[in-house]
C-alpha positions in Angstrom: -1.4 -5.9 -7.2 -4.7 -6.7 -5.1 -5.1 -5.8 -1.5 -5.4 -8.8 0.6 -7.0 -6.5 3.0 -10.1 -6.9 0.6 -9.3 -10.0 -0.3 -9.8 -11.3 3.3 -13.4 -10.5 2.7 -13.8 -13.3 0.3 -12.4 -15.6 3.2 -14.9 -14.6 5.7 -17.9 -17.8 5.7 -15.3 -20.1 4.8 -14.3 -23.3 6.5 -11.1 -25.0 7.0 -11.1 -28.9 7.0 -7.9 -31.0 7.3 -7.7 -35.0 6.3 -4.5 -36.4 7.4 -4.1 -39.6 5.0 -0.5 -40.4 6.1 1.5 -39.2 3.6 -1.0 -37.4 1.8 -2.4 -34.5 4.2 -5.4 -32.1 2.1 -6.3 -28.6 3.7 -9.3 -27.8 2.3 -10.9 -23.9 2.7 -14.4 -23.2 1.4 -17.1 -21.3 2.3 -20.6 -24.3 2.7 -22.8 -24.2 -0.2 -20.3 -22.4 -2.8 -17.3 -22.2 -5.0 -16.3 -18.8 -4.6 -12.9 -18.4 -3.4 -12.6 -22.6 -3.1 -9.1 -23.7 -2.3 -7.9 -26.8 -1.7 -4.1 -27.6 -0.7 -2.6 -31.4 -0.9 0.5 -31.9 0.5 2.0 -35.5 -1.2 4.8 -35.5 1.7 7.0 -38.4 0.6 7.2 -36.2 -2.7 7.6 -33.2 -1.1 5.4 -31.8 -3.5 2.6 -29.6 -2.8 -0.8 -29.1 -5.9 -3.2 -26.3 -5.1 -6.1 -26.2 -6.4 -9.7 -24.4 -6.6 -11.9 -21.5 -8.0 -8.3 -19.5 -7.5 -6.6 -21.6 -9.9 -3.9 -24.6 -10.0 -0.4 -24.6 -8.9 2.2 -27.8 -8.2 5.3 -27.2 -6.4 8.5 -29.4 -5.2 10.6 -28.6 -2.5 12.5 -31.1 -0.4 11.5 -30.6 3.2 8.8 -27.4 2.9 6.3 -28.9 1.0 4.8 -30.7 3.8 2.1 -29.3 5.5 3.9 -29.1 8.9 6.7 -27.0 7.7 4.4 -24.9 4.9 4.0 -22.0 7.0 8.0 -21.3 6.5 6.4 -19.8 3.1 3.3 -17.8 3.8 5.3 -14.4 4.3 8.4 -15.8 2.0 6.8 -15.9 -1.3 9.7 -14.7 -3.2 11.4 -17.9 -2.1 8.2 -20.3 -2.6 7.9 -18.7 -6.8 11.6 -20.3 -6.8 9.9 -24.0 -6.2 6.8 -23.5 -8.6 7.0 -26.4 -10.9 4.1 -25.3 -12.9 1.0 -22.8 -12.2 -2.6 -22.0 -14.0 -2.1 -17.8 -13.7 0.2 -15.8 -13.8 2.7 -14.8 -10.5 3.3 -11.3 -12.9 1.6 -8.8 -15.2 3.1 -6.5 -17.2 2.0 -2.5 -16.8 3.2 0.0 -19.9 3.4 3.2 -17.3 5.6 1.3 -15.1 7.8 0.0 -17.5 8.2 4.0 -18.9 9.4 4.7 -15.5 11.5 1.5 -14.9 13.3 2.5 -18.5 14.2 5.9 -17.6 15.4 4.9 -14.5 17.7 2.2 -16.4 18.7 5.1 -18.7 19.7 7.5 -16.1 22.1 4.4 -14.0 23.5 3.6 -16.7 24.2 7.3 -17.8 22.8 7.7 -21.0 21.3 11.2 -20.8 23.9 13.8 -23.1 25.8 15.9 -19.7 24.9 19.9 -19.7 22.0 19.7 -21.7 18.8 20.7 -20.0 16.5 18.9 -22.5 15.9 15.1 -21.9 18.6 14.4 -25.0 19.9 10.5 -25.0 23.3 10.5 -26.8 22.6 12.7 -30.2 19.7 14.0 -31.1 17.3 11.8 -29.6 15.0 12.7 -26.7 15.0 10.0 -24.1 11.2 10.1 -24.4 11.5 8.9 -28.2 13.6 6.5 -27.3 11.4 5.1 -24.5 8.6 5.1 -27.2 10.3 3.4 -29.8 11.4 0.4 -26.9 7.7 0.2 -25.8 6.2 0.1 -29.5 5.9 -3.5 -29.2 5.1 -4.0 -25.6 2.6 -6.3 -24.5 1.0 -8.3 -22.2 4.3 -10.5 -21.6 6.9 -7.4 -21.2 8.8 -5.5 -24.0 9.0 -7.7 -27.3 12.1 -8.4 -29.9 12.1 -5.3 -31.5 12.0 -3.0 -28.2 14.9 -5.4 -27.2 17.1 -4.7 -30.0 16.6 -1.0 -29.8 17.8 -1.2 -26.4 20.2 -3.3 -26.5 21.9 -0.6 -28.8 22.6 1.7 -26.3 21.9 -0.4 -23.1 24.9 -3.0 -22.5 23.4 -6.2 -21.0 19.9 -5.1 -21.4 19.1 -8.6 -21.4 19.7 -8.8 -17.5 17.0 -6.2 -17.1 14.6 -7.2 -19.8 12.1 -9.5 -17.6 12.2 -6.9 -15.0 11.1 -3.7 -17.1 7.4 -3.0 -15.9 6.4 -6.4 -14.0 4.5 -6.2 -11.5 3.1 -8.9 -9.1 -0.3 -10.2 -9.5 -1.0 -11.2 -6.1 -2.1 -14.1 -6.7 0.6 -16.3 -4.5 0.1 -13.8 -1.7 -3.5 -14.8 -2.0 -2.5 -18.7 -1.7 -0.7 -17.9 1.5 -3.5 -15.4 2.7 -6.0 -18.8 2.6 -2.9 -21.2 4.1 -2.7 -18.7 6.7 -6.3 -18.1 7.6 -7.3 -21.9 6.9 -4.9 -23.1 9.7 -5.4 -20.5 12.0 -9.0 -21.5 11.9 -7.8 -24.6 12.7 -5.5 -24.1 15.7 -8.6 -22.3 17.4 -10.7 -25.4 17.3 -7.9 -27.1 18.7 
């Protein structure tokens, strides 16, 4: 996860411009003579559809009322209800982290009580150590969360592991936060010149 605390940084020279075309309304944010950090945000308000775009990536999103540039700012500290109106994005809203996902497994095993009672090893039903079992779950772990065979080895012993699947070791990778850091800072830039 990135600190928008540093981020901010990044943010510092740049300049917030806003064309109001009627139905189309563009907030641009850039700092003059570069790219870095560019952002651009067009509001296509009789679609209720907002595209953002820039050095930060792309995203397009549909919302019936939100999406317009007026009402926007209902999503700059609600992100987990703006990822539920992404239509499509460039990077990635999650990563996947192997240490995390160790911990978010034995956590799973020990709610859904797994571990053998009075033992004072780390024993999962029989003889297997819940370490070993982690292991053999995260043996094909990558980049996108635990993969098929992880799955089914879980799914042995886990009932409805598939609820919890996409969960196991995601983390957030800031990088909507950072959209909303730039809406934020771009129209309080703004409202100051006003």
């Amino acid at each position: 996860m990135i600190s928008l605390e540093n981020q901010k940084k990044h943010f510092k020279n740049h300049i917030a411009k806003f064309t109001d075309y009627g139905n189309i309304k563009i907030l641009d944010f850039k700092a003059p003579n570069t790219s870095d950090y560019r952002i651009r945000f067009l509001f296509e308000e009789d679609f209720c559809k907002l595209h953002i775009s820039g050095d930060l990536g792309e995203l397009v999103a549909t919302n019936f009322n939100n999406m317009r540039y007026e009402n926007f700012k209902d999503f700059v500290n609600n992100t987990e209800y703006f990822k539920e109106k992404i239509d499509c994005m460039s990077r990635s809203a999650y990563s996947y982290d192997e240490q995390k996902a160790r911990e978010d497994l034995i956590e799973l095993i020990d709610d859904c009580g797994l571990r053998e009672e009075d033992s004072t090893d780390d024993y999962l039903l029989e003889d297997e150590t819940i370490d070993n079992f982690v292991d053999n779950i995260l043996s094909d772990f990558n980049d996108t969360g635990i993969g098929s065979r992880g799955y089914d080895i879980a799914s042995e012993h886990i009932s409805d592991f598939f609820e919890d699947i996409n969960d196991i070791g995601k983390e957030s990778t800031g990088i909507l936060e950072l959209y909303m850091l730039a809406f934020d800072l771009a129209t309080k830039q703004l409202a100051k010149e006003d």
